[in-house]
N, C-alpha and C positions, 0 to 999 in steps of 0.2 A: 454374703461375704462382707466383710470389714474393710474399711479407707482408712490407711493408714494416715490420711494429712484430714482428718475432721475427727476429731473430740468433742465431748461433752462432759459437759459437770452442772450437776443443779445447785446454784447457792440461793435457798429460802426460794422464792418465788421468782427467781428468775434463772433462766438456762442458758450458758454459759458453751458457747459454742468459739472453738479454734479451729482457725481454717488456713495452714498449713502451704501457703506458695511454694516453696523451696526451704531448705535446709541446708547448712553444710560447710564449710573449711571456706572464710571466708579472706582479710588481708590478716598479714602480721599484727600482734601486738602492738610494737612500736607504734602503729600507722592507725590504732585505733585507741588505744590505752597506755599511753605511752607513759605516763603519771601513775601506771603504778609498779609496786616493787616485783624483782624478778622472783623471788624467792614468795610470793603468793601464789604464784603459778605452780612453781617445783613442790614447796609444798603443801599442793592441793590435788596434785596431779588425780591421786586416787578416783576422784571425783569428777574430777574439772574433763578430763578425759574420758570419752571421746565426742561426750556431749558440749561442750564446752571451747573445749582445745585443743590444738594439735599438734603434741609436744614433738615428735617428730622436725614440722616445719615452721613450728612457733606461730602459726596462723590461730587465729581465734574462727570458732566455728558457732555460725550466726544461723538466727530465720527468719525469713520473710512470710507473717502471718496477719490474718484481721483476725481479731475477738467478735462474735456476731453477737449481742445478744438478744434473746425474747423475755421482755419488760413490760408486763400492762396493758399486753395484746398490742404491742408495736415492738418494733425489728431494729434495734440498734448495731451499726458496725462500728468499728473504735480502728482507724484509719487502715487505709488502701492498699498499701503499696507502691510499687512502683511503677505500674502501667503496662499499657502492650505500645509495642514498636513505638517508644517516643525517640526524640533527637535530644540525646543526651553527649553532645561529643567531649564536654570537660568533665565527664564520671564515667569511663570505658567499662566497669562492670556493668553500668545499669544502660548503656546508651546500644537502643534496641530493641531491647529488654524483653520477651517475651510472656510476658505472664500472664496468666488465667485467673482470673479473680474470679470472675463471672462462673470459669466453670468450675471454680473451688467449693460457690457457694453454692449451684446448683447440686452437688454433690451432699451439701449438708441440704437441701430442699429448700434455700433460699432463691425466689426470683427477683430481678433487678428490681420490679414493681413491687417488691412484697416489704422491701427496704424504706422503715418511715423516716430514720434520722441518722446521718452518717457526722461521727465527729474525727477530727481531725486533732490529734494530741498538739503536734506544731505542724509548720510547713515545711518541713526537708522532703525533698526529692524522694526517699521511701516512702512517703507516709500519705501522699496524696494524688500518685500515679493514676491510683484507681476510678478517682474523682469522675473520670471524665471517659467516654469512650471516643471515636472519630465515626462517621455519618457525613459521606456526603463533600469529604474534604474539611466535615470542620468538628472541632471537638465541642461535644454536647456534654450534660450531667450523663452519668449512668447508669442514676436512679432515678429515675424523673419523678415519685412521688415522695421523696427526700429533701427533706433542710438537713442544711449542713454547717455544721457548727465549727468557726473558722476563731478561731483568737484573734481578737484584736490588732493587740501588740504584734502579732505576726502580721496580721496582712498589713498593717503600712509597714513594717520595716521589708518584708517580701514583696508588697507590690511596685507600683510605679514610683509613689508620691515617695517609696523610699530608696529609690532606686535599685531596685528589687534587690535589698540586701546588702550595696553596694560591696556585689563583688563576694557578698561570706558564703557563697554556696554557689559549688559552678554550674554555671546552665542556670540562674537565677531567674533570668529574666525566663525562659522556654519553659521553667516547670510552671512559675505565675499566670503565663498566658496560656498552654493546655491544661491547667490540672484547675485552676482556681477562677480566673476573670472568665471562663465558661457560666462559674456557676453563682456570680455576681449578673450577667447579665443575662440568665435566667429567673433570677429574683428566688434561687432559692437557697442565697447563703446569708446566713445569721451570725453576726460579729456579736460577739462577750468577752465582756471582762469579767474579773474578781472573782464570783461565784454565778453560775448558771442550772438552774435545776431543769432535768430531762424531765423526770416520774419522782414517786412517790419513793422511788428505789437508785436513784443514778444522780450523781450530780458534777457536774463540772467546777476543777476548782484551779486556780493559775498557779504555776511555780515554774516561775521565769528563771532562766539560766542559761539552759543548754540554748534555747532561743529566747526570745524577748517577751513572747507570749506561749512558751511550753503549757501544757497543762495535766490533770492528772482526772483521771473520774474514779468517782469514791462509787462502790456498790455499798448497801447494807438495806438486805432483807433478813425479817427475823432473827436470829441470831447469827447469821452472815453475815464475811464483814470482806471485799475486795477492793483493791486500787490500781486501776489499770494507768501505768504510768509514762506510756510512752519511750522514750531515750532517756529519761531521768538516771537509768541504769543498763547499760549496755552485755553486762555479762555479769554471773554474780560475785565476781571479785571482787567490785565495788560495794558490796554486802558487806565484804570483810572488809576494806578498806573504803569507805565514802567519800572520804576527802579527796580519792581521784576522778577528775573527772575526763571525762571523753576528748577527743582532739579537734571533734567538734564542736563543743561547749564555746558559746559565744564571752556569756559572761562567767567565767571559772569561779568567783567569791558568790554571784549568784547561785550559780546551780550546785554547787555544796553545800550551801544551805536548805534550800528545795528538797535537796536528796536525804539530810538529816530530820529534817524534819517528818518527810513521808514514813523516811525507815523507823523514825521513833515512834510514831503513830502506828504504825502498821505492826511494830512489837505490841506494842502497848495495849493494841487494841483487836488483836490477833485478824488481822488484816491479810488476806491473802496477797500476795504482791505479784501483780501483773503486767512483766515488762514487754516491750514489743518486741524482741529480737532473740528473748530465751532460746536454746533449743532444746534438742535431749525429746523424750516422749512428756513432756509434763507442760515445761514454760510457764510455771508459774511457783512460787514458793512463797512458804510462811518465815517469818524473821522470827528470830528470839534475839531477848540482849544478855550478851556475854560479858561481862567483867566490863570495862566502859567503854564496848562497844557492841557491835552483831554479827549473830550466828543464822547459818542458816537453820529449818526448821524443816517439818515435812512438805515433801512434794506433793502438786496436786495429783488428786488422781479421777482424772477422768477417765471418760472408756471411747475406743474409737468408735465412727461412725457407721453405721448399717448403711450396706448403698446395694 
């Protein structure tokens, strides 16, 4: 039989595994996209519907997934999620939270152990849940033969020295100390800036915005070309219009820039584009540029997973 929440796609020499948490009819537009126009939505619907949106209740419909990949005979995730049972009391969707990572990735044949480098796009409350599991009363890594590649610029503005964020992300302080000062004083987290190379085939690169230390990781094997971008782009209306950005976006003139530039790149340079929160059976698409802006392109197409 088939799992419907594990895909695969091979791009050149490396396999390109999605692994699928949840899906589904998430908050209002407004409340997440509020910067862009209504009439993007209406007419898009054709499409944007029901993978997308839900013109019904004007809710945008979101997922919660990691990218796993295998690179070079090592195991890369491209961030966590949101955790199992943390104390999230200032974000009521996620505080609780039940989610399976662990047995998402079992499901594609990954073991926690088998996990060599987890990166963290930035630090919001989805993206590094998974960091950590609880053992004993206290939260440990959850990979233990893992570095984990933390952005700089994020961990002081998220941790203490910046007071964890002062205040831009609720529960600031409780995601820093379960999801991340776990894995500082385990000694297996790796702060970067500017550019960080994983392999021969992955690289880490910054574009600050939506956080302070956002980042994006470029694939390119062979004539494959990917860019898993994190929150850079929330849903792919920002495809058609870039210049909006999220209600989370720290700094707005930053992360429109970020965002133009990856999308120029990633036309230009026919760059698969891989955001975290795509839904739909794909999550991931290729850009074109349309007149003096972008279109979207084909959907990836992977195939789900044999379990």
């Amino acid at each position: 039989m088939t799992d419907e929440s594990v895909h695969r796609l091979v791009l050149g020499d490396v396999e390109v595994i999605r692994v699928v948490e949840w899906q589904g009819p998430f908050v209002p537009v407004s409340d997440l996209l509020a910067e862009t126009a209504d009439e993007v939505w209406t007419d898009n619907e054709d499409w944007l519907a029901p993978d997308h949106w839900e013109p019904d209740t004007g809710r945008t419909v979101m997922a919660l997934q990691t990218w796993a990949l295998r690179s070079g005979g090592r195991t890369v995730l491209v961030d966590t999620g949101v955790g199992r049972g943390r104390e999230r009391p200032g974000s009521p969707p996620f505080h609780h939270w039940q989610g399976d990572l662990l047995g998402r990735l079992a499901k594609a044949g990954i073991r926690p152990q088998d996990v060599d480098v987890v990166v963290n796009t930035h630090l919001h409350i989805d993206h590094v849940g998974g960091n950590t599991v609880e053992a004993d009363g206290e939260w440990i890594p959850a990979f233990a033969n893992a570095r984990y590649l933390i952005p700089a610029a994020d961990d002081l503005h998220f941790g203490p020295d910046g007071a964890y964020g002062h205040g831009s992300q609720a529960d600031g302080r409780l995601i820093y100390e379960d999801s991340i000062a776990p894995i500082h004083r385990a000694g297996q987290a790796v702060r970067w800036d500017g550019l960080h190379r994983i392999d021969e085939h992955l690289t880490l690169e910054s574009a600050p915005g939506h956080t302070p230390g956002s980042s994006v990781l470029r694939l390119a094997s062979g004539s494959d070309r990917a860019v898993f971008v994190g929150d850079l782009l929330h849903s792919p209306v920002q495809i058609l219009q870039p210049c909006c950005n999220s209600n989370a976006c720290l700094d707005s003139r930053q992360a429109v820039a970020s965002r133009l530039r990856v999308l120029q790149r990633a036309a230009d340079r026919r760059e698969l584009l891989v955001p975290a929160h795509f839904a739909g059976a794909a999550g991931a698409v290729e850009v074109r540029r349309e007149g003096g802006g972008f279109a979207l392109g084909p959907w990836a197409t992977g195939s789900p997973s044999d379990s």
